[in-house]
PAZAPA-4460 file (N, C-alpha, C; in steps of 0.05 Angstrom, whole numbers, plus 32768, in hexadecimal, padded with zeros to 4 digits):
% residues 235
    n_x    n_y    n_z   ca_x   ca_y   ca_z    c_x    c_y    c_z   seq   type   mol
   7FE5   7ED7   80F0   7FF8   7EC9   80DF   800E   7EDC   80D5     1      X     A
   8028   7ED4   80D2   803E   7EE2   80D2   8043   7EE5   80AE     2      X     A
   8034   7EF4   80A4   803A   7EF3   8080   8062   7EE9   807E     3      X     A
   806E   7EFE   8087   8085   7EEF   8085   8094   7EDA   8083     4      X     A
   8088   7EC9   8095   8097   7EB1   80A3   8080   7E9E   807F     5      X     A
   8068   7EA7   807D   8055   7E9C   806C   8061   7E99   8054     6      X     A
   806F   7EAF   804D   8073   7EAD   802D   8091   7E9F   8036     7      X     A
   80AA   7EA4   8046   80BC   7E94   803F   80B9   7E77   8047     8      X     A
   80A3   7E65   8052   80A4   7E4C   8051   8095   7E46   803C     9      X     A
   807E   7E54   802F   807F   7E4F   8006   808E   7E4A   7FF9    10      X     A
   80A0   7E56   8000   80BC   7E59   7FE6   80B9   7E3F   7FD8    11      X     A
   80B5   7E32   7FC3   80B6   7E1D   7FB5   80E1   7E14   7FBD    12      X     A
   80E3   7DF5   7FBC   80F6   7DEC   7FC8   8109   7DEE   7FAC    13      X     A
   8103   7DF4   7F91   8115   7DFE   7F84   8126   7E16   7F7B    14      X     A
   8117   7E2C   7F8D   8122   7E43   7F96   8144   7E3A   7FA0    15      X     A
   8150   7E56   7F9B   816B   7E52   7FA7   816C   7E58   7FCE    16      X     A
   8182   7E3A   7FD0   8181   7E3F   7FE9   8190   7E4F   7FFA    17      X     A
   81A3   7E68   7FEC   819E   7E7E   7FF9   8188   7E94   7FF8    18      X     A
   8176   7E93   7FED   8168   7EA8   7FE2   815E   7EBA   8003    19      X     A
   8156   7ECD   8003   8149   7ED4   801F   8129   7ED6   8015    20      X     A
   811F   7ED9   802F   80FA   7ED9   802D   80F0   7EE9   801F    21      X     A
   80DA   7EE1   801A   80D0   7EF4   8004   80C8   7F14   801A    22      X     A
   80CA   7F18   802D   80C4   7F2E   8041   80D9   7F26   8058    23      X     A
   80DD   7F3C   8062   80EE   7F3A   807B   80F4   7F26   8091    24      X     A
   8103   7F1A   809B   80FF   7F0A   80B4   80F1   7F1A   80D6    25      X     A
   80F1   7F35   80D4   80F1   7F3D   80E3   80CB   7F40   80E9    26      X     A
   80C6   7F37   80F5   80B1   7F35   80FE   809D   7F51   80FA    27      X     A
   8080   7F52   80EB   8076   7F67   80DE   8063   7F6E   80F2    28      X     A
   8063   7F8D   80F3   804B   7F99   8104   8038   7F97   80F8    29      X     A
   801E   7F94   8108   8002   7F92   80FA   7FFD   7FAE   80F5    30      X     A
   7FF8   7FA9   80E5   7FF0   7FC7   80C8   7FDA   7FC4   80B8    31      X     A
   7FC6   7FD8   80BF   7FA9   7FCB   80B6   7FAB   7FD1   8097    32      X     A
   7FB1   7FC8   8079   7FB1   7FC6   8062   7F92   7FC1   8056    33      X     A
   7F85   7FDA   804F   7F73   7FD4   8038   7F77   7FCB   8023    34      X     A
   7F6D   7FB4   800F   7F6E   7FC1   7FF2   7F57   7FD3   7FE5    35      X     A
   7F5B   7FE3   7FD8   7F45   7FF8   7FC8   7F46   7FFD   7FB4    36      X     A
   7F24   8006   7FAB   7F24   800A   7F90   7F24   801C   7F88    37      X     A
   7F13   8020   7F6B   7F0A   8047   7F5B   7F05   805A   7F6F    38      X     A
   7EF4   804A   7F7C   7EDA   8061   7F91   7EF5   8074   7FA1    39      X     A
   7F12   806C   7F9E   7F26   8070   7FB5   7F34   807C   7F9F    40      X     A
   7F32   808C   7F88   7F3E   8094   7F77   7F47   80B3   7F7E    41      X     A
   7F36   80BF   7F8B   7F3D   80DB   7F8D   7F43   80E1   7FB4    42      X     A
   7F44   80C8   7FB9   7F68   80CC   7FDB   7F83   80B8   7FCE    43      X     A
   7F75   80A7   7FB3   7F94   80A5   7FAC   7F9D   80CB   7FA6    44      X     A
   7F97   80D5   7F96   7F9E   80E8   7F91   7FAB   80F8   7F9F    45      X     A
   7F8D   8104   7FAE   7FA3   8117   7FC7   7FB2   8103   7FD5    46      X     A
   7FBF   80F2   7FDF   7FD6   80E6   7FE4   7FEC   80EC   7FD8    47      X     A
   7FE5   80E3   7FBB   8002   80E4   7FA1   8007   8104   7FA4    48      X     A
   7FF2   810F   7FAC   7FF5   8130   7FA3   8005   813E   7FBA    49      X     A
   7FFA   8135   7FD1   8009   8141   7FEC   8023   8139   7FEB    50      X     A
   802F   8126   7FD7   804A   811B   7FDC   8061   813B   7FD6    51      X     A
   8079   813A   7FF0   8083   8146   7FE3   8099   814D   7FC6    52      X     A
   80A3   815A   7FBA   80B2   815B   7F9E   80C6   8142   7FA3    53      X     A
   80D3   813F   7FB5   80E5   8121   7FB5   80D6   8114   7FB2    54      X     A
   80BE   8114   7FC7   80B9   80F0   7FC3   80A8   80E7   7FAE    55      X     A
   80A0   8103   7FA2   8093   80F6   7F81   80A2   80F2   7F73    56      X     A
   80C1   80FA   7F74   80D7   80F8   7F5B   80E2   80D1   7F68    57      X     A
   80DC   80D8   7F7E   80E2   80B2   7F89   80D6   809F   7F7F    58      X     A
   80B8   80A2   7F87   80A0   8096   7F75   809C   8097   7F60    59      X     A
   809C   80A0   7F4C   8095   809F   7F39   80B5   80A1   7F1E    60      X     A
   80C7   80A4   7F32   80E8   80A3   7F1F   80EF   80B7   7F11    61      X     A
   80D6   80D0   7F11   80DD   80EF   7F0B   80C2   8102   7F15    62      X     A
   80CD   8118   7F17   80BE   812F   7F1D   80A7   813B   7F1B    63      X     A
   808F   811C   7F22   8077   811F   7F13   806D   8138   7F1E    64      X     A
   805D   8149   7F09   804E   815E   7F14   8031   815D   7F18    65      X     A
   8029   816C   7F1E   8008   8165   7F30   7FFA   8157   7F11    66      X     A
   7FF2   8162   7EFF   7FEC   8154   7EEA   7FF4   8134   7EE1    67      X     A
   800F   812F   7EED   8017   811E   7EDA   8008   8107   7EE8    68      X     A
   8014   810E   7F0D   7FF8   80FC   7F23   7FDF   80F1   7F1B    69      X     A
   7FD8   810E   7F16   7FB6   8106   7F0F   7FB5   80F6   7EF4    70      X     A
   7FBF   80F6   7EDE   7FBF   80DC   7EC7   7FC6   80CB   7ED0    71      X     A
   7FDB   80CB   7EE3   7FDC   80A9   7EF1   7FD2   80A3   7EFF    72      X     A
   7FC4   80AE   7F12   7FA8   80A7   7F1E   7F90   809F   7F0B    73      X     A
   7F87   80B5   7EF7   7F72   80AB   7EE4   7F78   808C   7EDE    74      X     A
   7F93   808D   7ED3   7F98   8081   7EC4   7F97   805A   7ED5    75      X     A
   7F99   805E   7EEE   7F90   8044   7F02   7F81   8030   7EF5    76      X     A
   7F88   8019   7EEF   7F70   7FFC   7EE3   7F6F   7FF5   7EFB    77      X     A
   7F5F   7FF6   7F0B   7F4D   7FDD   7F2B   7F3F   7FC1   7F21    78      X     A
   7F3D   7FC1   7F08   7F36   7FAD   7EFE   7F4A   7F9F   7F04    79      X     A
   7F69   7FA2   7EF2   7F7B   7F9A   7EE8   7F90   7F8C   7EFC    80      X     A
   7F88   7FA9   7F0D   7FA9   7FAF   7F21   7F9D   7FB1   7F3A    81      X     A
   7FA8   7FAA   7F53   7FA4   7FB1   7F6F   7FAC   7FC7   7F78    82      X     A
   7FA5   7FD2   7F8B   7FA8   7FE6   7F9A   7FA9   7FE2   7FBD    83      X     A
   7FBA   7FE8   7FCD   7FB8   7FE4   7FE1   7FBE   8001   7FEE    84      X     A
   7FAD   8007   8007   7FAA   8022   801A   7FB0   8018   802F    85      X     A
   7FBA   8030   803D   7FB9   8035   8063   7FB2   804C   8063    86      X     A
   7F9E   804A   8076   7F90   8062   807F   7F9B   8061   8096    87      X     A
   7F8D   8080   809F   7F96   8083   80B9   7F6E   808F   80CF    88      X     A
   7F78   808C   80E1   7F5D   8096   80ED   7F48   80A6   80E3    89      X     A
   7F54   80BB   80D3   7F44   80C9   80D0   7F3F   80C0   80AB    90      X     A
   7F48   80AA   80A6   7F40   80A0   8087   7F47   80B0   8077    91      X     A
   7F5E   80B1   807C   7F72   80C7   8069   7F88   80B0   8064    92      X     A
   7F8A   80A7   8048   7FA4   8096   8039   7FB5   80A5   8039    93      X     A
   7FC9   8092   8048   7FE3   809F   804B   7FF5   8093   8044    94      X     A
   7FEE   8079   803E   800A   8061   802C   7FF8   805B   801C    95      X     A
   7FFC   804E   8004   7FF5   803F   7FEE   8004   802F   7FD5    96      X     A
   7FFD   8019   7FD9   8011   8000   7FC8   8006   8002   7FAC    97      X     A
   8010   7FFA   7F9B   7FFC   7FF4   7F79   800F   7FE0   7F74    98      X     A
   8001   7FC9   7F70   8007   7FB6   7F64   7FFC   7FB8   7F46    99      X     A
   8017   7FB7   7F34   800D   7FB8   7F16   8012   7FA2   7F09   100      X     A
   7FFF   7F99   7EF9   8003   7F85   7EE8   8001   7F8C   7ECA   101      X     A
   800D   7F7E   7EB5   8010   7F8C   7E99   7FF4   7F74   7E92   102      X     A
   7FF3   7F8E   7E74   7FD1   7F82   7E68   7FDA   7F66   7E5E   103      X     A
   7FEC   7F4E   7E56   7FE6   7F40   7E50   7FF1   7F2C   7E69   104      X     A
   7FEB   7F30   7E83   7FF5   7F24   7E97   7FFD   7F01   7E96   105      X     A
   7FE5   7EF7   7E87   7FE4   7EDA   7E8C   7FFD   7ECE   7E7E   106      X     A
   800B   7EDF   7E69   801C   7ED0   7E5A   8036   7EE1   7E6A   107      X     A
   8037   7EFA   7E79   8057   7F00   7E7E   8052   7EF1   7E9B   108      X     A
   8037   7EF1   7EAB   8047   7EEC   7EC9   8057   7EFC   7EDE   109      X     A
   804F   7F19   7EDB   805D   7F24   7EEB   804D   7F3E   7EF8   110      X     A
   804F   7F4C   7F07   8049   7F61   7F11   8064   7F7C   7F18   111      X     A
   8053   7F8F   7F15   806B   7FA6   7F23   805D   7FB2   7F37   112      X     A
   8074   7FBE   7F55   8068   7FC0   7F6A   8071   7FD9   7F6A   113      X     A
   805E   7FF2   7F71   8064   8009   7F7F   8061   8010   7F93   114      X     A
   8065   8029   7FA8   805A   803A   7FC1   805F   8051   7FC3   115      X     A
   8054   8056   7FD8   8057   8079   7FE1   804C   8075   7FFC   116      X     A
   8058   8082   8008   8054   8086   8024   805A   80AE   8035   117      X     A
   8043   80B6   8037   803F   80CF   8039   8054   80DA   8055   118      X     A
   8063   80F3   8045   8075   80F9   8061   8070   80F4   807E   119      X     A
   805C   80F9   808A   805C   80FA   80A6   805C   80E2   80B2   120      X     A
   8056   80C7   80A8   805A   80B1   80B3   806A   809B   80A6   121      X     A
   807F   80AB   8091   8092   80A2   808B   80AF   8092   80A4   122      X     A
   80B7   807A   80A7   80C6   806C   80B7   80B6   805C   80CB   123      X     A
   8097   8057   80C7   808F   804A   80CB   8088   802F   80C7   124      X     A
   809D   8022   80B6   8098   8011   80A6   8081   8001   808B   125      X     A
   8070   8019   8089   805C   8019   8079   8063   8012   8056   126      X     A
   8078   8015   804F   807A   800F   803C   8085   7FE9   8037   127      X     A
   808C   7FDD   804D   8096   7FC7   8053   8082   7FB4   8052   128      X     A
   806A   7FBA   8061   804F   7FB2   806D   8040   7FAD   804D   129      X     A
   803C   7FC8   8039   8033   7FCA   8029   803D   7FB0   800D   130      X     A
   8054   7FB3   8018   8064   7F9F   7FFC   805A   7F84   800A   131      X     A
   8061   7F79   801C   8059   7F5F   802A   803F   7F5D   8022   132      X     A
   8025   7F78   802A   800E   7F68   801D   800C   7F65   7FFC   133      X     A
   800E   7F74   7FF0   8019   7F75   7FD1   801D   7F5D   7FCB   134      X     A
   8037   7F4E   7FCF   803F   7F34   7FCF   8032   7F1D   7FD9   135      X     A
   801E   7F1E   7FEE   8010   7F09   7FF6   7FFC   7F08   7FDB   136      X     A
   7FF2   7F1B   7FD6   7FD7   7F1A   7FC1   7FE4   7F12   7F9F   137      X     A
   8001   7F23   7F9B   8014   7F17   7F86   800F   7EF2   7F87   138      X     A
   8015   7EE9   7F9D   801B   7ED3   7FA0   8009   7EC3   7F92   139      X     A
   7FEF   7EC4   7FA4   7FD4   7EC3   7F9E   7FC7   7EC0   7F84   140      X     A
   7FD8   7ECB   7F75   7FC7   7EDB   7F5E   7FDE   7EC8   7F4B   141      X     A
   7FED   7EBD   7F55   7FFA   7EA5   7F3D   801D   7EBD   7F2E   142      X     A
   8020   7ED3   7F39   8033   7EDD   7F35   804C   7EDA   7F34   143      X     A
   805B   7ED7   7F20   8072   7EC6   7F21   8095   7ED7   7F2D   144      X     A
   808E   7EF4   7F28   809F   7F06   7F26   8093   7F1F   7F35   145      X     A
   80A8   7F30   7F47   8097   7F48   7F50   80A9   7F53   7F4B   146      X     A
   80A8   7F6B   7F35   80BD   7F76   7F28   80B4   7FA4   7F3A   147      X     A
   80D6   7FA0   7F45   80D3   7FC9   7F57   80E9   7FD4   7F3F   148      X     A
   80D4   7FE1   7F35   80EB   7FFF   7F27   80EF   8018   7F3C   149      X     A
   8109   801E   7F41   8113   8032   7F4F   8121   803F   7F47   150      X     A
   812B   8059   7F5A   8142   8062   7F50   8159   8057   7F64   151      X     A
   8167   8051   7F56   817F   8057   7F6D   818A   8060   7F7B   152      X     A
   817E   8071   7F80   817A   8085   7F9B   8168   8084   7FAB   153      X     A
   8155   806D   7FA5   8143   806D   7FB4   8145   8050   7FC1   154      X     A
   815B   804F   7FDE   815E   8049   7FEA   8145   8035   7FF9   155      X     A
   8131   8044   8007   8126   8036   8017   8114   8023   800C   156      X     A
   8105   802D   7FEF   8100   8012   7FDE   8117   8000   7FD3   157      X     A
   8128   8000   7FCD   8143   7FEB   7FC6   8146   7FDB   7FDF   158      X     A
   8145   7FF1   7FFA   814B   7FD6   8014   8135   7FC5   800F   159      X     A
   8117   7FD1   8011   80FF   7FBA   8012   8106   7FA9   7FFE   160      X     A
   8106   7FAE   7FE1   8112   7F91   7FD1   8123   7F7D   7FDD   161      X     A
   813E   7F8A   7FDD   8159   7F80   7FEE   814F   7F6B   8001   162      X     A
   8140   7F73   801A   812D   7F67   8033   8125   7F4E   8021   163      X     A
   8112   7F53   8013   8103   7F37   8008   8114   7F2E   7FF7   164      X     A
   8130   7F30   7FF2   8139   7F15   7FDB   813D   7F21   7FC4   165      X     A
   8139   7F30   7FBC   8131   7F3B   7FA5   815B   7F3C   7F94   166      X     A
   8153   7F39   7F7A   8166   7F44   7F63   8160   7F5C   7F60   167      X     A
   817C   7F6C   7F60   8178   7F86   7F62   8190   7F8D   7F48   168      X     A
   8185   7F97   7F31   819C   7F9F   7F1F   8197   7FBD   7F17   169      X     A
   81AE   7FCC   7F18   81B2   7FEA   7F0F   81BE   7FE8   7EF6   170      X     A
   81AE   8001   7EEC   81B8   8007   7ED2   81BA   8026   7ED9   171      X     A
   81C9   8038   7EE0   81D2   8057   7EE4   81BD   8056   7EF7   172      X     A
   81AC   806E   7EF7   819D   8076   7F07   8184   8070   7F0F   173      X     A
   817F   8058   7F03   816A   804A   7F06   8170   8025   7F0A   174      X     A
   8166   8024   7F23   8168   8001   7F29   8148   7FEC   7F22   175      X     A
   8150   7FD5   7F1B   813B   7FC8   7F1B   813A   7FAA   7F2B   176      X     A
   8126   7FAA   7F46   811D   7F94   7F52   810E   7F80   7F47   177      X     A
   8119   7F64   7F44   810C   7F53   7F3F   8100   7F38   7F5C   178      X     A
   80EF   7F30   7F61   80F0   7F17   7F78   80D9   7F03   7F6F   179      X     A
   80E9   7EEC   7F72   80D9   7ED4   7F65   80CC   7ED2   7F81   180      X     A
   80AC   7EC6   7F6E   809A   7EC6   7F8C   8092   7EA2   7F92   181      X     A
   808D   7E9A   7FA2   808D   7E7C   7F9F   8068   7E7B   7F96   182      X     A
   805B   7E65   7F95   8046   7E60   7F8A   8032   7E5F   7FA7   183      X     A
   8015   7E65   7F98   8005   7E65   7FB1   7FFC   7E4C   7FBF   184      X     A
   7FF4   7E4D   7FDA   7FF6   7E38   7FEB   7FD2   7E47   7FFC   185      X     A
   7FD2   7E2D   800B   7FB2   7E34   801D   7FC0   7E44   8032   186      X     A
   7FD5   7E46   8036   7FE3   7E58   804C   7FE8   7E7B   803F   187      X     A
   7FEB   7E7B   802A   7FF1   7E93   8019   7FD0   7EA0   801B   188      X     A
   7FBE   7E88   800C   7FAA   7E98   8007   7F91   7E9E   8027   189      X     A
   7F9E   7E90   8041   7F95   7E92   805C   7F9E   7EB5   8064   190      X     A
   7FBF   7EB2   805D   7FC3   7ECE   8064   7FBA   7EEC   805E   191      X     A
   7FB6   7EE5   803C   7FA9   7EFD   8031   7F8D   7F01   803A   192      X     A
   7F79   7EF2   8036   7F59   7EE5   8048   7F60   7EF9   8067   193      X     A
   7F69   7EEE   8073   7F75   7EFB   808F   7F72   7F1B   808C   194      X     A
   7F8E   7F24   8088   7F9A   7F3C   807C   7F87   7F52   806A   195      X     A
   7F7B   7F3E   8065   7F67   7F58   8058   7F4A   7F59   8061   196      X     A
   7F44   7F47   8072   7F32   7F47   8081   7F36   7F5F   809B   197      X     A
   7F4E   7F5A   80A6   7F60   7F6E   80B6   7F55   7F90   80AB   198      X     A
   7F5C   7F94   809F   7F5D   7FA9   808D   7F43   7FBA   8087   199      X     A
   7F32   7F9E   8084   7F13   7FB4   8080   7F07   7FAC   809A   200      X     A
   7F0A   7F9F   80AC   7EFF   7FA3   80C8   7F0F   7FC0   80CF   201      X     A
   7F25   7FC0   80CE   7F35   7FEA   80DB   7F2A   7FF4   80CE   202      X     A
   7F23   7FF4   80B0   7F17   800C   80A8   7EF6   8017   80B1   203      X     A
   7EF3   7FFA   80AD   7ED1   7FFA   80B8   7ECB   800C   80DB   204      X     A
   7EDF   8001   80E6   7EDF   800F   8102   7EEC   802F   8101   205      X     A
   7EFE   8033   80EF   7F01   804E   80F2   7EF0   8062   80E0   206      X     A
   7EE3   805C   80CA   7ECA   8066   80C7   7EB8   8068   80DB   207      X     A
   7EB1   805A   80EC   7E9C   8059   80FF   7EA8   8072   8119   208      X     A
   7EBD   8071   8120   7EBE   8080   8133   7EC4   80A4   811A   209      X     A
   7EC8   80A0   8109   7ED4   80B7   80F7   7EB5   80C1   80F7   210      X     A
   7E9F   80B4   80F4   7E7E   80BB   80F7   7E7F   80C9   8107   211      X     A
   7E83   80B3   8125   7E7A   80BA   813C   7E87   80D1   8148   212      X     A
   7E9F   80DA   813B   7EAE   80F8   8147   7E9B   810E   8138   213      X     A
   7E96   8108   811A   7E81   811D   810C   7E68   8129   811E   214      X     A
   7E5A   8107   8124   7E42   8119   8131   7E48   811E   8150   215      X     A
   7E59   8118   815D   7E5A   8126   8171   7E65   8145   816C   216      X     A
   7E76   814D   8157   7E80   8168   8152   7E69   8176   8146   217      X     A
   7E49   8164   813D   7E3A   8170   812B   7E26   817F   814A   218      X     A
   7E20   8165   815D   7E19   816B   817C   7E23   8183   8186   219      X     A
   7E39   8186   8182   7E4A   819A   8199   7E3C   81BC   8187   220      X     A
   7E41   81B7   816E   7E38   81DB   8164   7E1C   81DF   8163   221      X     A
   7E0B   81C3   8162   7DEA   81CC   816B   7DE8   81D6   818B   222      X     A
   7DF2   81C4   819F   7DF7   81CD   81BA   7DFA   81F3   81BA   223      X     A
   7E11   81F4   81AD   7E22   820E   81AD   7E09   8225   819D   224      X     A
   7E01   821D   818C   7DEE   822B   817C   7DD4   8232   8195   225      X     A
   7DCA   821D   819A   7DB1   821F   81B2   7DB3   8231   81C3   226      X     A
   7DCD   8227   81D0   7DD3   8244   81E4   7DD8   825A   81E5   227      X     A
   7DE0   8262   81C8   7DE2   8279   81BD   7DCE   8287   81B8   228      X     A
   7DBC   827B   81A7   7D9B   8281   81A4   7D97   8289   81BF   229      X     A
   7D96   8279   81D3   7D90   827D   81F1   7D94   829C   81FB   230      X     A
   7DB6   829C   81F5   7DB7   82B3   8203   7DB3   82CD   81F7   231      X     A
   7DAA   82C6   81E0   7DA5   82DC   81CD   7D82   82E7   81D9   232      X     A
   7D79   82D1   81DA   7D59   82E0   81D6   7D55   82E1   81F5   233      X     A
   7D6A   82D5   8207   7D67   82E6   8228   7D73   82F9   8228   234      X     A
   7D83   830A   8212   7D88   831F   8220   7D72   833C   8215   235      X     A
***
């Protein structure tokens, strides 16, 4: 199922009828998206931590230093707020979404969306993929508003707003995304069901072969060991 095509035939019919989709028209690569919890608290970290000095001053809208990371990591509600990962084969997070919601949610109705996406597989579209699931589960979850703080310089999050529709207002060096989300549907809550089903079947399988490389590398130095022994006590 095409989340895209999903959320813009939601759109409630009193939306404006120029508005664009709440995600791209352009058709989305399958991108296996976890959501995760606490237990995933310390590869959020090294993630946030491997980021380089730009892209923490991107993320976070200044110059966080390794410290300031780790309180915002501590500082994570999984109760509260979502979290979404991409791993990669070897189950190393290398993108990650946070969907935030404020403590008195039921009466504002809104969420704020972040990311980071770790240099080496940066232009992969991962941060695009990430907001689309973000927004399916926003939807879901009765969210009326998905509100991106940026900088204005930070380009490639402003296009992803831009992409979905979004109000985009600057004030100097800092811009703020707003995008009205339409209400949830059996099609909204099919896609997320799907999508995150998606997500812990890849992980489940790349754990399994991430095993299966261990004990064959655990195989290969007993082998190596034996024969060593071997040729030790033949000579």
């Amino acid at each position: 199922m095409d989340l895209n095509t999903l959320l813009h035939r939601d759109r409630p019919d009193d939306a404006t009828a120029t508005s664009q989709p709440v995600v791209s028209r352009t058709p989305s690569a399958i991108v296996p998206i976890r959501e995760i919890g606490s237990r995933y608290r310390e590869q959020i970290a090294r993630h946030l931590l491997a980021l380089e000095p730009r892209d923490r001053y991107l993320r976070f809208g200044f110059a966080a230093n390794d410290s300031q990371i780790r309180q915002y990591v501590d500082g994570l509600n999984f109760e509260r707020d979502r979290v979404f990962g991409i791993f990669n084969r070897k189950l190393e997070l290398i993108a990650m979404a946070h969907l935030a919601y404020p403590a008195d949610f039921s009466a504002q109705g809104f969420a704020e969306f972040g990311v980071s996406v770790s240099g080496h597989v940066r232009g992969r579209g991962y941060g695009t993929r990430l907001f689309e699931r973000a927004a399916i589960h926003a939807v879901n979850d009765s969210v009326k508003t998905l509100y991106i703080h940026a900088l204005s310089e930070n380009t490639a999050m402003l296009r992803i707003a831009r992409n979905a529709g979004a109000v985009i207002e600057r004030s100097g060096s800092e811009s703020e995304a707003h995008l009205r989300l339409p209400e949830a549907s059996f099609r909204s809550r099919l896609g997320e069901l799907v999508s995150g089903q998606f997500g812990q079947v890849d992980y489940l399988l790349k754990a399994e072969a991430s095993l299966a490389r261990e004990l064959l590398a655990t195989m290969q130095e007993v082998r190596e060991a034996v024969r060593e022994g071997r040729h030790k006590s033949g000579a």
